[in-house]
VEXDREN-2710 file (C-alpha; in Angstrom, 1 decimal):
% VEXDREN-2710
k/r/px/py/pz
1/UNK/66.1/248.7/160.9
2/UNK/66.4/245.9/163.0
3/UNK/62.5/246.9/164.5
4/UNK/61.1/247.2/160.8
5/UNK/63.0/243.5/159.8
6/UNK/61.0/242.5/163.1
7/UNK/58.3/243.9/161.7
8/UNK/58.3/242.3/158.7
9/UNK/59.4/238.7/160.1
10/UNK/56.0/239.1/162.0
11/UNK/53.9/239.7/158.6
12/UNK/55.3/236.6/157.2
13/UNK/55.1/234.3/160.0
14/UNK/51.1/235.6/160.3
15/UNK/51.1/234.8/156.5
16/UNK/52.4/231.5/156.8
17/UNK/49.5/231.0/159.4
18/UNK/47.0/232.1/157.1
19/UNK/45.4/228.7/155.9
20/UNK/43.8/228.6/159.2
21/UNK/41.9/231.4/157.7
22/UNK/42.4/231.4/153.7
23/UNK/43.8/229.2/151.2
24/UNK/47.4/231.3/151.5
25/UNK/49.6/230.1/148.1
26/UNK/52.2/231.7/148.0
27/UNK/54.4/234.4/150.0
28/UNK/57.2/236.2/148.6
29/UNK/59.8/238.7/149.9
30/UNK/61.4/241.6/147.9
31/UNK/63.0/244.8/148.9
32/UNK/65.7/247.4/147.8
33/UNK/68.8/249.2/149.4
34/UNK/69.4/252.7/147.6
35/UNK/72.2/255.1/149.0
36/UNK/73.2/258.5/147.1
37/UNK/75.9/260.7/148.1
38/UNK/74.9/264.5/147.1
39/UNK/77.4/267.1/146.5
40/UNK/76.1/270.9/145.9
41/UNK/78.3/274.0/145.3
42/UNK/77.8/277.4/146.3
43/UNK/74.0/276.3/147.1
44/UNK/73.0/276.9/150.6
45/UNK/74.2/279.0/153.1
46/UNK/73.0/280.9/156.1
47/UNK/73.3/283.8/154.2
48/UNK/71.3/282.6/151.9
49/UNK/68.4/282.8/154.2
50/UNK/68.1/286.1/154.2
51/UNK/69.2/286.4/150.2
52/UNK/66.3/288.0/148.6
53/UNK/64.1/288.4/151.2
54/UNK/62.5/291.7/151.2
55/UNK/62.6/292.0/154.8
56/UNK/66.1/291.6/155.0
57/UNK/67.7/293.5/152.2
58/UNK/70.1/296.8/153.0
59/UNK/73.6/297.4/153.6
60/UNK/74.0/294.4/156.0
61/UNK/72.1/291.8/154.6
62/UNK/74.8/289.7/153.8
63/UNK/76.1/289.5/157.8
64/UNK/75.3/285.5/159.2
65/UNK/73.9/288.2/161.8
66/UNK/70.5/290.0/159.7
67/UNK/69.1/292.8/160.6
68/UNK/65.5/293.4/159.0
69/UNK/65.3/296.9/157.6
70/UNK/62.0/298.5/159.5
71/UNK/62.2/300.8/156.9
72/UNK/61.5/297.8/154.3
73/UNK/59.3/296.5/155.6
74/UNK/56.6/299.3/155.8
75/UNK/57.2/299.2/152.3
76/UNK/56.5/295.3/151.8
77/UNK/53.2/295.9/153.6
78/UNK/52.2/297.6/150.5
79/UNK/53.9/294.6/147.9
80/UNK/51.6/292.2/148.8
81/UNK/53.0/288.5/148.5
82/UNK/56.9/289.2/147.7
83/UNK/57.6/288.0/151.4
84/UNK/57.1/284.2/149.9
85/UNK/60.2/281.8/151.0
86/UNK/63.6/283.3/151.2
87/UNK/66.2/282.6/148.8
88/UNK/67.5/279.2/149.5
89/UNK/69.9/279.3/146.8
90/UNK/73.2/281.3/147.4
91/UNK/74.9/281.6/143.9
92/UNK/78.2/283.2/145.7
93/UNK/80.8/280.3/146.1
94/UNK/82.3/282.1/149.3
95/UNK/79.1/280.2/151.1
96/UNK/79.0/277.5/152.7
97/UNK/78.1/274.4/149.5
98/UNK/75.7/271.2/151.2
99/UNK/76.8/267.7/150.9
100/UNK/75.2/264.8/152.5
101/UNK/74.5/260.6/152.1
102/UNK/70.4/259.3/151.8
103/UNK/69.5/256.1/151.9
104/UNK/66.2/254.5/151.9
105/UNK/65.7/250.6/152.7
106/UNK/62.8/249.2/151.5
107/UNK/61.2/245.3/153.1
108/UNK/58.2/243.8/151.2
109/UNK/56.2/241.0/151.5
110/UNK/53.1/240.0/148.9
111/UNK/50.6/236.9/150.6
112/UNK/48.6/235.4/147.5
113/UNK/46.0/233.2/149.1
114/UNK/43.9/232.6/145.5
115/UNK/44.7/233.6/141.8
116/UNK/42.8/236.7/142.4
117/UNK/42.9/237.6/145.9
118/UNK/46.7/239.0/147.5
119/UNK/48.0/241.4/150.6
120/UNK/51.4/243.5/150.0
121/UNK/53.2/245.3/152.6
122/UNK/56.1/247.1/152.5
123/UNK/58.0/249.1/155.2
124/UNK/60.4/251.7/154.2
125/UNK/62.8/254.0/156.2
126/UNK/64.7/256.9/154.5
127/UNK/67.7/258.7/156.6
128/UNK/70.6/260.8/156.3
129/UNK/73.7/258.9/157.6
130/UNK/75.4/260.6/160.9
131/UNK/71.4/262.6/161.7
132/UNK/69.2/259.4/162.6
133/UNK/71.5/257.2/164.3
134/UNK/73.5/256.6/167.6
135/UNK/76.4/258.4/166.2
136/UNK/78.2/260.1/169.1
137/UNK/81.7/258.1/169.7
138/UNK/82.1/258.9/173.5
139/UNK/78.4/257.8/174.8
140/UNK/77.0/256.1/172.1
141/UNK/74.1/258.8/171.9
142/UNK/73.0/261.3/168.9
143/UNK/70.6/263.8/170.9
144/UNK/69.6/264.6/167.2
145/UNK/68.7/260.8/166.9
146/UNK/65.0/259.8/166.6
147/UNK/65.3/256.2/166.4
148/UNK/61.6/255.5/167.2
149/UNK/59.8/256.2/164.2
150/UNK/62.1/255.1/161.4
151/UNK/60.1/252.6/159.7
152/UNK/57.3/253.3/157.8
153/UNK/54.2/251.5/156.4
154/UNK/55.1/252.8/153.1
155/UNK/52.4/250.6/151.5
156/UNK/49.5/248.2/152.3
157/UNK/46.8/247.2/150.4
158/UNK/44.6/244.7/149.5
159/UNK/43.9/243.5/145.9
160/UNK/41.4/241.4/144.3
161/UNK/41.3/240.6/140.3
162/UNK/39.1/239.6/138.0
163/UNK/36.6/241.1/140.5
164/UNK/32.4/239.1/139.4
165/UNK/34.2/237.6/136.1
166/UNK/35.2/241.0/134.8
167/UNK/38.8/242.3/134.3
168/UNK/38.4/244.6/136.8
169/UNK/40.8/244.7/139.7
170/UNK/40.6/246.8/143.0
171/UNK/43.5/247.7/145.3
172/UNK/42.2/249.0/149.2
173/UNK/44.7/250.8/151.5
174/UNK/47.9/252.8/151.4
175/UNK/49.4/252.2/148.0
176/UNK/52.1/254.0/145.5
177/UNK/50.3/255.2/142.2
178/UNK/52.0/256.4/139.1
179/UNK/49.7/257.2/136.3
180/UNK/51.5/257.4/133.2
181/UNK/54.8/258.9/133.3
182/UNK/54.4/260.1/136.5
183/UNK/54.4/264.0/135.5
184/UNK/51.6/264.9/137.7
185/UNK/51.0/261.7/139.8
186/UNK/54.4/260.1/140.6
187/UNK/55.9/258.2/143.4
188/UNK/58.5/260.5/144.6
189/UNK/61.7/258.7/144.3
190/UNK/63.4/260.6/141.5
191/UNK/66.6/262.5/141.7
192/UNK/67.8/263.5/145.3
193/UNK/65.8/263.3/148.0
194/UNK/64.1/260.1/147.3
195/UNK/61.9/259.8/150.2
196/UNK/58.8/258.3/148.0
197/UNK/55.2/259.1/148.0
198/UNK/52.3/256.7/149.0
199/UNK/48.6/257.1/149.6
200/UNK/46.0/256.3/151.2
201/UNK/43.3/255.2/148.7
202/UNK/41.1/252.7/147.0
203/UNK/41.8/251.9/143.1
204/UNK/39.6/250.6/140.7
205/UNK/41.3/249.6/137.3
206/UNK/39.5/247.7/134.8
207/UNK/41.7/247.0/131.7
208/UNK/41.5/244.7/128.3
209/UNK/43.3/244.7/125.5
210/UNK/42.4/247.9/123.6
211/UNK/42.2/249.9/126.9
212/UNK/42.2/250.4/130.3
213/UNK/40.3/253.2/132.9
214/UNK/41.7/253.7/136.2
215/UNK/39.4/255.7/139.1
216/UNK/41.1/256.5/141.9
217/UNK/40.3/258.0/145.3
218/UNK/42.8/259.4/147.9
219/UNK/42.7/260.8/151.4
220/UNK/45.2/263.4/151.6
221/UNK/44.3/264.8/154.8
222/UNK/41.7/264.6/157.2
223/UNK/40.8/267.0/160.1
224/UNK/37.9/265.5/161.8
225/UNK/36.5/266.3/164.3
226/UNK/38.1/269.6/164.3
227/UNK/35.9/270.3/161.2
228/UNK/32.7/268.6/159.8
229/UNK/33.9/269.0/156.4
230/UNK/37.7/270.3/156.6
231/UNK/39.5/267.7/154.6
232/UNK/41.6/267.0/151.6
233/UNK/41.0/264.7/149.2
234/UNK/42.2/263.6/145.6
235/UNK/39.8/262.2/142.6
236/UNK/41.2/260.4/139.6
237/UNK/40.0/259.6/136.5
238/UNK/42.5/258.0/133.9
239/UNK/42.0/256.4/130.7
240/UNK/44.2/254.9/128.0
241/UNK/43.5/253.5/124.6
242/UNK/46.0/250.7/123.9
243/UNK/44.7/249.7/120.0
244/UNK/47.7/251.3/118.5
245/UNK/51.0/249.2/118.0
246/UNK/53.7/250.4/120.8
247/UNK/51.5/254.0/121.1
248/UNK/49.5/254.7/124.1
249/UNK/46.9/257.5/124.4
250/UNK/46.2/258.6/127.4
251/UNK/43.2/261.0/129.1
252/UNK/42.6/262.0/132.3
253/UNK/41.1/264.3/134.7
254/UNK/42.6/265.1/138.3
255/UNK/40.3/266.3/141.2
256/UNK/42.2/267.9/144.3
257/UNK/39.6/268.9/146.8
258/UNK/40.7/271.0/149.6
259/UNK/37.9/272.2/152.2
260/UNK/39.9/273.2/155.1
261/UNK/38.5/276.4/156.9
262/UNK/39.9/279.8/155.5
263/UNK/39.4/283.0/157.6
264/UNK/40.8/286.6/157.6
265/UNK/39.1/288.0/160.6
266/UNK/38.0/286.3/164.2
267/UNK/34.5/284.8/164.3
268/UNK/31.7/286.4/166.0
269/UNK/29.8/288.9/165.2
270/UNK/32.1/291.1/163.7
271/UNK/33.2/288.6/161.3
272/UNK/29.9/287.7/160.4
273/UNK/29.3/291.1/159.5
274/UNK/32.2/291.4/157.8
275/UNK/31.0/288.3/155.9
276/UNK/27.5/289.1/155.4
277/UNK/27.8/292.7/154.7
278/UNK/31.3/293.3/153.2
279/UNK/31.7/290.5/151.2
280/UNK/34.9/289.7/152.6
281/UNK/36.3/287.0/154.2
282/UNK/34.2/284.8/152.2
283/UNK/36.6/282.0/150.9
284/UNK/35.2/279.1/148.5
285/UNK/36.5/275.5/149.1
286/UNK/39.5/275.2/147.2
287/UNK/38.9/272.8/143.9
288/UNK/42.0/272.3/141.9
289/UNK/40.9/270.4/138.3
290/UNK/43.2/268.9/136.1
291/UNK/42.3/267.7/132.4
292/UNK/44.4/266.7/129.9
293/UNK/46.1/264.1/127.7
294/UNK/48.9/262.1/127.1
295/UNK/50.7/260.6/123.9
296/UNK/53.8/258.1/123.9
297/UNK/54.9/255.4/122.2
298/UNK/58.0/254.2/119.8
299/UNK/57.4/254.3/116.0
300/UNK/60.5/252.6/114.2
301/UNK/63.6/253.9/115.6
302/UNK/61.8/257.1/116.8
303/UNK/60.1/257.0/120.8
304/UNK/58.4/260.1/121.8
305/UNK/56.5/261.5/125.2
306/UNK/53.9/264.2/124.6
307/UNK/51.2/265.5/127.4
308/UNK/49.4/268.7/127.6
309/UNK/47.4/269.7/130.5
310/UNK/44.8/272.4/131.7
311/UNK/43.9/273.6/135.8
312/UNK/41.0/275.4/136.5
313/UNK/38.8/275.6/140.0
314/UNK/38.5/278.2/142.8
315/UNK/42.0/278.6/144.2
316/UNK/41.1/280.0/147.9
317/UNK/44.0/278.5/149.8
318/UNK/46.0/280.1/147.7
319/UNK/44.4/283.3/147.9
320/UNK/44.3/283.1/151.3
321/UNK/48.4/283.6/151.3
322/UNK/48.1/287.0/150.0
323/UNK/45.9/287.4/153.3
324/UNK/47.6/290.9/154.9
325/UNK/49.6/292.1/152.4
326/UNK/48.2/295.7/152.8
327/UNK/49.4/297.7/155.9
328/UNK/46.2/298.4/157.1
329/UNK/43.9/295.4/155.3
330/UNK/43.7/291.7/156.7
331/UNK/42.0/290.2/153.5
332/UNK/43.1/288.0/150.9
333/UNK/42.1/287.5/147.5
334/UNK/39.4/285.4/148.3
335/UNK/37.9/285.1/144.5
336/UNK/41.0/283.8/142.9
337/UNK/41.2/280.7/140.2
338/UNK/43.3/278.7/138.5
339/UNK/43.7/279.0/135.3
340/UNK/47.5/278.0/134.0
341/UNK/48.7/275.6/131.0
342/UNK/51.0/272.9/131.1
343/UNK/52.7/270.4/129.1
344/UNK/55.9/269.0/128.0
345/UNK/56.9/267.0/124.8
346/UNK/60.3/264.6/124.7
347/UNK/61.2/263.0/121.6
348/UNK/63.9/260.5/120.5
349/UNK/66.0/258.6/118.3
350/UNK/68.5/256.0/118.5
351/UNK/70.4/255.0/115.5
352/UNK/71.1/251.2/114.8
353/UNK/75.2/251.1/115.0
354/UNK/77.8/250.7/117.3
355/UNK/76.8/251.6/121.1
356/UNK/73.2/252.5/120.0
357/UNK/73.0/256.2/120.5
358/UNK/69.6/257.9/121.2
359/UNK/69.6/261.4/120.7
360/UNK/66.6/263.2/122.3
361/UNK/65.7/266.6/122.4
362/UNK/62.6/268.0/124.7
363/UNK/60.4/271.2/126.3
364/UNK/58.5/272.2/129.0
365/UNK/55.8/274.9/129.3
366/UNK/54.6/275.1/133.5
367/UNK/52.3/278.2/133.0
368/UNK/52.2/281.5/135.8
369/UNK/51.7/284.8/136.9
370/UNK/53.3/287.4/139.0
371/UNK/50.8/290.3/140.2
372/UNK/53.0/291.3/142.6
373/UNK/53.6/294.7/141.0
374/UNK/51.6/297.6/142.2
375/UNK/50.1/300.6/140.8
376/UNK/50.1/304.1/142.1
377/UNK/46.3/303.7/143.1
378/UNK/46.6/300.0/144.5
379/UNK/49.7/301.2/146.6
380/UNK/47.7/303.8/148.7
381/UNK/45.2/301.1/149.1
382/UNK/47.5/298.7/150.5
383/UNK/48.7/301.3/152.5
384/UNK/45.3/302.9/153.8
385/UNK/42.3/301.0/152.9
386/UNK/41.0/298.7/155.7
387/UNK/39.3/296.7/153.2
388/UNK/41.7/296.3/150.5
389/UNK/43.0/292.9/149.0
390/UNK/46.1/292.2/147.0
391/UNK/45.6/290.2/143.4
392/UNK/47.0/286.6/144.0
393/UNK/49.5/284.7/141.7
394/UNK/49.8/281.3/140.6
395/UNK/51.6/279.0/138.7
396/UNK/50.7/275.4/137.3
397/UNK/50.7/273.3/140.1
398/UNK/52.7/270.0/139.9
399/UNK/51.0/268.4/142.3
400/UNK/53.1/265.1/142.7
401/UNK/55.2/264.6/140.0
402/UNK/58.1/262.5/139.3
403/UNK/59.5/264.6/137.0
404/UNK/63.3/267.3/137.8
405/UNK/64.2/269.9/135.0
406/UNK/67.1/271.4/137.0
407/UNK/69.5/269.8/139.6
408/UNK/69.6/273.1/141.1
409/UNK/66.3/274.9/141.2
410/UNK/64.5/272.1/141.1
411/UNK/66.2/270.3/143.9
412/UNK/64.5/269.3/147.3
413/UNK/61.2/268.5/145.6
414/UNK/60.4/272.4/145.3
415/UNK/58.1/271.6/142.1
416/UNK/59.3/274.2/139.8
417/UNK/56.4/275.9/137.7
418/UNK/56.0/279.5/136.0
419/UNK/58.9/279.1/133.7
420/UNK/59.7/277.2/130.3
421/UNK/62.9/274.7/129.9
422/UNK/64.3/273.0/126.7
423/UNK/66.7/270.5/127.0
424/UNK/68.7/267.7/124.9
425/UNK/70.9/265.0/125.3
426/UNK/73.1/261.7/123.6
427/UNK/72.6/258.1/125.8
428/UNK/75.1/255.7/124.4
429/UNK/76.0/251.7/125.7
430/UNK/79.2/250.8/125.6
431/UNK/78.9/248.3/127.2
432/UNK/76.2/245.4/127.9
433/UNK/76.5/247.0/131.5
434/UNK/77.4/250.9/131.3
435/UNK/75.0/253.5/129.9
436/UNK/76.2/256.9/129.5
437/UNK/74.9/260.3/128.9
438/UNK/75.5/263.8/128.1
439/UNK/73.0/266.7/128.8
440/UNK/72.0/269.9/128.2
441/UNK/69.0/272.0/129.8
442/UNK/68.2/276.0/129.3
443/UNK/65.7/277.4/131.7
444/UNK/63.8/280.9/132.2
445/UNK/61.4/282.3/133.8
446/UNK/57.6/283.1/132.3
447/UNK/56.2/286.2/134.1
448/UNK/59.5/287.9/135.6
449/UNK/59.7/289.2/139.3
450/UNK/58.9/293.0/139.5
451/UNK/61.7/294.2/142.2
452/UNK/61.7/297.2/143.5
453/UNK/64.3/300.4/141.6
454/UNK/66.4/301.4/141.8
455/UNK/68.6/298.6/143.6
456/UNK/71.8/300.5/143.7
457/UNK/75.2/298.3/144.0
458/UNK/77.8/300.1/146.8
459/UNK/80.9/298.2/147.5
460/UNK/79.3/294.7/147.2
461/UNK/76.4/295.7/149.4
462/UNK/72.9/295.9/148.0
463/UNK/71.0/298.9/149.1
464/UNK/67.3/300.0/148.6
465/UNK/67.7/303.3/149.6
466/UNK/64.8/304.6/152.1
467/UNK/63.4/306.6/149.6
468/UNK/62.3/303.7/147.3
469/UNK/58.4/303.7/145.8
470/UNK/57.0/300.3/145.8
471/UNK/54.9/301.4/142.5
472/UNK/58.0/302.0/141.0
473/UNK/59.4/298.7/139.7
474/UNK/62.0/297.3/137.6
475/UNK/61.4/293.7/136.0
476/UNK/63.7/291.4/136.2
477/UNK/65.3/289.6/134.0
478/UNK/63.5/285.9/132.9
479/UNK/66.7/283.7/131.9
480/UNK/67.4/281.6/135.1
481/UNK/70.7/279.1/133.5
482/UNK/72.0/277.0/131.4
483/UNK/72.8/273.3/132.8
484/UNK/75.0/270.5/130.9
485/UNK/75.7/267.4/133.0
486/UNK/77.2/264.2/133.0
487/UNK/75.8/260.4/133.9
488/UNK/77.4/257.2/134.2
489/UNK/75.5/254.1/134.9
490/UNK/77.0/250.6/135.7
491/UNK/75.2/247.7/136.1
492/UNK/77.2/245.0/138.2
493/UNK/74.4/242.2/137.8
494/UNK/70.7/242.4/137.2
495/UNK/70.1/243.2/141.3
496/UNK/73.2/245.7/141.6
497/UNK/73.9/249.0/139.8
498/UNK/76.4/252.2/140.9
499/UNK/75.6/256.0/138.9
500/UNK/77.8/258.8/138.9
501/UNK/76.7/262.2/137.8
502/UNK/77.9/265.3/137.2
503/UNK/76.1/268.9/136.6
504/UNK/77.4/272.2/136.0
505/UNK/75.0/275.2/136.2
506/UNK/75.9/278.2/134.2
507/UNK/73.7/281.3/136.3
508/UNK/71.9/283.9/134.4
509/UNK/70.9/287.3/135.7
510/UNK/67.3/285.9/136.5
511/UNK/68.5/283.7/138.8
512/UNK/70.9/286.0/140.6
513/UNK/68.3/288.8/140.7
514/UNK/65.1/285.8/141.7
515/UNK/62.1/285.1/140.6
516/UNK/59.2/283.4/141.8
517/UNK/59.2/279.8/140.5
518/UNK/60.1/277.6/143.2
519/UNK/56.9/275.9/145.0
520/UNK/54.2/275.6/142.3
521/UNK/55.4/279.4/141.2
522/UNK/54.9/280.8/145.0
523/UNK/58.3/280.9/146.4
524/UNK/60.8/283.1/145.5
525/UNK/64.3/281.5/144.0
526/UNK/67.5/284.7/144.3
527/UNK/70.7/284.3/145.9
528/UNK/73.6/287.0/146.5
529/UNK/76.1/286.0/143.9
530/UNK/76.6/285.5/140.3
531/UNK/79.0/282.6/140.5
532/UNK/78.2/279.0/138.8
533/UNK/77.9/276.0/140.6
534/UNK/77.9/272.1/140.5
535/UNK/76.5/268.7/141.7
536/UNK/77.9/265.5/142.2
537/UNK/76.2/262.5/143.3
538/UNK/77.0/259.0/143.5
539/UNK/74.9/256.1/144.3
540/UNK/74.6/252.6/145.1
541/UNK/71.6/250.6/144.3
542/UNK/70.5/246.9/145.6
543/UNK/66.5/245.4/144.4
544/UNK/65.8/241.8/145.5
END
């Protein structure tokens, strides 16, 4: 920290300078301190690894030492896509459970040299105490310590208002942008791992009093020269009518444009051919849109939170991940689209009495698809067709949101989709200064995982006998668990607040047996056991 306050001490002094160059105003100096403690049961372990995994399943699967099954996986070669991401999740509370302390440090400084015309910058650094620090006693040296590039340029930007007497305003450089609630465009500092989420971009947001349009462009990756036109990049368009007392209506469209190269087979004239002739190999630029809208508002003593949203595009990058899923066929599904629903709908009340309760009750629908089950006729494909390709599968993608419907499955930013979750709750004050609330979230999955049967139980141990037919399947079952939790918030001034929290998961079979809803609906969520778990946190937060 002591290079980033350097850092920082530089910017201001250079402001200070500035009416060498500009008429510099003002210069003011902010920042926050925010340190959680995380606490999670019978979550990971390095069992857990190897939980689900189809490679690793048999009679020893649950040694720390795996052995993958050769047996299995010939027969994954013809399941295309159920390899995904292991099981992180353990569900057996003889594992190991993960607890660990974040903090992120935030130093700002904002240079207005006109009414219109400003800088900001602001340096962050997120760490996990005893992993990014000179922590060993006897020498004074962590070998795991990387002390060199702990502070970030978390944002930078330029801004000019009332751009050629219009209310327009324009923001240039690496910025934090939350459109709305943040439940597709968010800035990453929700829940645990609070890391944040920035970008690089230029924003255009002309408001009045009876609306406001924002247009936004972001560059989410870029891979030149190593291709002409290989990179990734984000268009926004988002618009909100503000004529309605305490209502906002919102409507937006969301352009993720992903041009990276896509291949199968080597280049040359072979994979020209197969190109040209074959058809295959032939992967579209990836263009995920996003169109939908947004209600929210409070009417009396009812507040509500209402947005429905639609993807559609060619998908090829994920396509591309179902690329060798047939033993004896390199291809992916290289004409696959989106094409999955989502929206969610929160709405509350809080009753005029003592400690102003608000009840609230709310739903979320994050559309999918699971093609990984297989036919009789696409198995022997898989198996023996050199030009065979596996049917992809998708969920709604939740591109950067804000948003965490399970303390568990939801944890570590894995952007939970292909399932549907309702949830409730009672906030009460008693206190000026201490908020508290009760919870209670169900959650299941929306197209269940198709495992292979039979799945005989010996002793504890799993076992997929050898003589298992991957077109024969059993489906499992869609209810993931039940959640009720407990929060405490205290605030100590106006710059100083502590939370506690509490969360108890109660596991259903579909989370013990796994299905695919981690990642955007790609990565598969199974543990070993069938025990319940919890989370703890506690956390201390400073803003100046």
């Amino acid at each position: 920290m002591r290079k980033g306050f350097t850092i920082l001490v530089i910017a201001v002094m250079l402001a200070a300078t500035a009416p060498a160059f500009a008429d510099l105003q003002n210069v003011t100096v902010g920042g926050s301190i925010r340190i959680r403690g995380n606490w999670w049961s019978s979550e990971f372990s390095p069992d857990s690894l190897y939980g689900r995994n189809p490679l690793f399943q048999g009679p020893l699967a649950q040694s720390t030492r795996p052995i993958v099954n050769p047996f299995r996986l010939l027969r994954w070669a013809a399941q295309p896509g159920r390899l995904g991401i292991a099981g992180l999740i353990d569900w057996d509370d003889a594992g190991a459970s993960t607890a660990f302390v974040e903090q992120r440090t935030k130093l700002n400084v904002k240079a207005d040299f006109t009414d219109e015309v400003s800088a900001f910058i602001e340096l962050d650094s997120y760490d996990v105490w005893g992993e990014d620090f000179r922590s060993n006693y006897l020498t004074g040296v962590d070998g795991r310590a990387n002390t060199a590039d702990d502070v970030e340029v978390y944002q930078a930007y330029i801004e000019a208002n009332e751009m050629f007497g219009y209310p327009l305003r324009l923001r240039i450089g690496r910025q934090a942008i939350k459109l709305g609630s943040g439940w597709l465009i968010g800035t990453g500092d929700a829940g645990a791992y609070f890391t944040g989420i920035s970008f690089d971009a230029i924003r255009a947001t002309y408001a009045t009093d009876m609306f406001s349009v924002d247009a936004v462009w972001a560059k989410l990756a870029e891979n030149s020269p190593l291709e002409q036109d290989g990179d990734v990049d984000l268009y926004t368009l988002y618009g909100s009518y503000l004529g309605l007392e305490d209502i906002t209506v919102d409507a937006y469209w969301i352009w993720v444009r992903d041009s990276r190269a896509l291949f199968d087979t080597p280049s040359g004239v072979v994979g020209k051919w197969v190109e040209d002739v074959l058809g295959k190999d032939d992967y579209d630029v990836t263009n995920l849109h996003t169109v939908g809208l947004r209600g929210a508002g409070v009417v009396g003593a009812f507040d509500f939170e209402a947005e429905v949203a639609y993807q559609f595009g060619n998908a090829g990058q994920v396509g591309n991940i179902w690329a060798g899923a047939g033993l004896a066929s390199p291809y992916g599904d290289d004409d696959f689209e989106f094409g999955e629903l989502g929206g969610q709908v929160l709405v509350g009340y809080t009753f005029d009495m003592a400690w102003n309760p608000r009840v609230y009750l709310g739903g979320v629908y994050l559309g999918g698809e699971d093609n990984r089950d297989l036919s009789f006729v696409d198995w022997l494909g898989a198996v023996f067709c050199p030009y065979w390709n596996a049917d992809a599968s998708v969920g709604f993608n939740r591109l950067f949101s804000d948003w965490e419907y399970s303390k568990f499955v939801d944890a570590a930013g894995s952007t939970v989709s292909n399932l549907w979750a309702a949830h409730g709750g009672v906030i009460v004050h008693p206190t000026e200064a201490l908020t508290a609330s009760v919870y209670v979230a169900y959650i299941a999955a929306l197209d269940s995982y198709d495992t292979t049967w039979p799945v005989w139980n010996i002793l504890g141990w799993r076992v997929l006998p050898l003589y298992n037919l991957s077109w024969i399947d059993q489906e499992t079952d869609s209810a993931l668990c039940w959640e009720a939790g407990l929060v405490l918030n205290y605030a100590y001034s106006e710059d100083l607040a502590f939370e506690l929290g509490y969360t108890h998961l109660f596991l259903q079979e579909g989370a013990e047996d796994g299905n695919f809803v981690a990642g955007n609906g790609l990565a598969f969520c199974g543990g070993f056991g069938d025990d319940d778990a919890d989370y703890v946190y506690f956390e201390t937060k400073l803003c100046f």
